[in-house]
N, C-alpha and C positions, 0 to 999 in steps of 0.2 A: 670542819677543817679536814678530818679523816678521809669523808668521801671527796674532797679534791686528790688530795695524795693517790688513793685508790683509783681517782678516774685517771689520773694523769700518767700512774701504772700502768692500767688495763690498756689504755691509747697509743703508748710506747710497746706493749707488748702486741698490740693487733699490730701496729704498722711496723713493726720487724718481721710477723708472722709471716704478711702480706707479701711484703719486700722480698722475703726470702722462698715463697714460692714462687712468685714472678720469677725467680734468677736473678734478685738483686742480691746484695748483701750475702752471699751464702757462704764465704768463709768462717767468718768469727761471728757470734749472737753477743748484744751488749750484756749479757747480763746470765747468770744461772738461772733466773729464772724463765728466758728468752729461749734460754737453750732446751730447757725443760717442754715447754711450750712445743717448741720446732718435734722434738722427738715423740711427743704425745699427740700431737696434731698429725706427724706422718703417721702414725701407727693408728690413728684414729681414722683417716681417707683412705687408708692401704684396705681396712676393714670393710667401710662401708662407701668406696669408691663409686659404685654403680648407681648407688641411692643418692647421693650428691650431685653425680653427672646428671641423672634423671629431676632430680628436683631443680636445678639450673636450667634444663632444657625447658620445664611446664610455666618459668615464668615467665617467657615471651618480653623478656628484660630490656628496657630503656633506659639508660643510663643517666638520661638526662632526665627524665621523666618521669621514674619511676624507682629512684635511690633509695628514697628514705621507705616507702610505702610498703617497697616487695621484703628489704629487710625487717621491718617490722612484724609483718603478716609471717615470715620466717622464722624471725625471732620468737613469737610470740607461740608455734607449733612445736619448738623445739623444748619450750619451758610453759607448754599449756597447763602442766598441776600445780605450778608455781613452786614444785621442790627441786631446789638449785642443788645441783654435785658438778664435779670437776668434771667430768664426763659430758655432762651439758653445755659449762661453759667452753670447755675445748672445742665440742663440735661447732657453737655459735663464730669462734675464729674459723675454721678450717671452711664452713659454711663461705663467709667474707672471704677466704683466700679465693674459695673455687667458684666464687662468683666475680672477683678479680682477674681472674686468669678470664674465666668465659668473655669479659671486658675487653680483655687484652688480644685476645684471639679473634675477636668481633672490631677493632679496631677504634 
């Protein structure tokens, strides 16, 4: 029952994160912990910007085609020792934001 609440959590916090890079939603974040997010996710692209952009550019991304497969293989290099910290998971969001936008931008 925990990991429902938790997924239902982390769901609402990536699709505010999302939202809010695209230039939706960017006045108010539902939540302290949304707003938390927002400001640890900026500070986390602002750092490693280039490595983001670059990692977006090498995976020759289809949207339709290739959703689940290239986030996984992403997912899976970002948390390859399997030792989870909040600096991980943040990137795992900001990763999904700047592969959103690359979406967005790509039409």
């Amino acid at each position: 029952m925990a990991y429902t609440s938790h997924g239902k959590i982390a769901r609402e916090l990536g699709e505010d994160y999302v939202r809010y890079k695209l230039g939706f939603d960017t006045d108010t974040s539902p939540s302290v912990y949304a707003e938390t997010l927002r400001r640890a996710g900026d500070q986390v692209e602002d750092r490693y910007s280039l490595a983001l952009q670059w990692m977006v550019s090498q995976l020759n991304y289809d949207p339709l085609l290739d959703a689940e497969r290239s986030l996984r293989v992403i997912f899976d290099a970002i948390c390859e020792n399997e030792e989870s910290s909040w600096g991980r998971i943040v990137m795992v969001y900001v990763f999904a934001a700047r592969l959103a936008k690359y979406c967005q931008t790509q039409g």
